[in-house]
N, C-alpha and C positions, 0 to 999 in steps of 0.2 A: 609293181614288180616288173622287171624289165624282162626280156627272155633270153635263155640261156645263159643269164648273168648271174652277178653273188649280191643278195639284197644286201644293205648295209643294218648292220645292228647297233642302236645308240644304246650306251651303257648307263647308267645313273650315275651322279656324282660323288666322288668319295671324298672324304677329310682326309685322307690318307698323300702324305705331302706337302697340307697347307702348313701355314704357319701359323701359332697363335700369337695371343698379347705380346708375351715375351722374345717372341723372334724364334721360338725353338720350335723345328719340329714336330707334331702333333702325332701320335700313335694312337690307332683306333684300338681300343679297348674290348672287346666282343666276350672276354672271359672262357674263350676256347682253346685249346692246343695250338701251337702254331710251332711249327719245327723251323729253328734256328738254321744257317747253312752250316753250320758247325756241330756234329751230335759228339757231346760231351764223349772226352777218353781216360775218363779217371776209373783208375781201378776198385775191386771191394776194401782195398786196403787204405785207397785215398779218401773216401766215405767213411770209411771205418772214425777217420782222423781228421773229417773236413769240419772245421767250425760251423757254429748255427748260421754266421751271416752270408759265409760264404755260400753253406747248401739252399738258404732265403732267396739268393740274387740266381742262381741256377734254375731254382724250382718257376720263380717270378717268369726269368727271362725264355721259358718253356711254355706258360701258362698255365700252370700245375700249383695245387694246392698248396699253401705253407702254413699249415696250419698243425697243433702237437707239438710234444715237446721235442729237443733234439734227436735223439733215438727212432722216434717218429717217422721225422723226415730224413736220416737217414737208412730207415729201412724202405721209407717209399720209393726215395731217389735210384737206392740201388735193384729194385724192382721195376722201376722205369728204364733204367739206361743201361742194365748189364743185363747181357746174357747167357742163358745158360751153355756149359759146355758138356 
């Protein structure tokens, strides 16, 4: 440690970045929430009316369960991302 100085911290390496087999970007997988830069702005009315594949690729691209039948997942979705007034 040097003095008065900022020690250096080495981090571990991530998959995050590389490339696989296919040439395509790799996404680390971990099965946890991870917030998008974008938090969804559809209404209770656009859940109300959003198809299953569409509320699938929402719930996925959040880290959230899709699991149930339609109804399901649109009552979770709209408990996830709308709030009360």
């Amino acid at each position: 440690m040097s003095e008065g100085g900022m020690e250096s911290v080495q981090r571990p390496a991530s998959n995050r970045g590389n490339k696989g087999q296919n040439g395509q970007h790799e996404k680390e997988q971990s099965g946890s929430f991870q917030m998008p830069l974008h938090y969804p702005r559809y209404t209770r009315d656009d859940y109300e009316t959003m198809q299953e594949w569409k509320l699938d690729c929402l719930l996925r691209e959040y880290g959230l369960p899709i699991t149930g039948d339609v109804e399901e997942k649109r009552k979770y979705a709209m408990g996830a991302f709308l709030w009360s007034r």
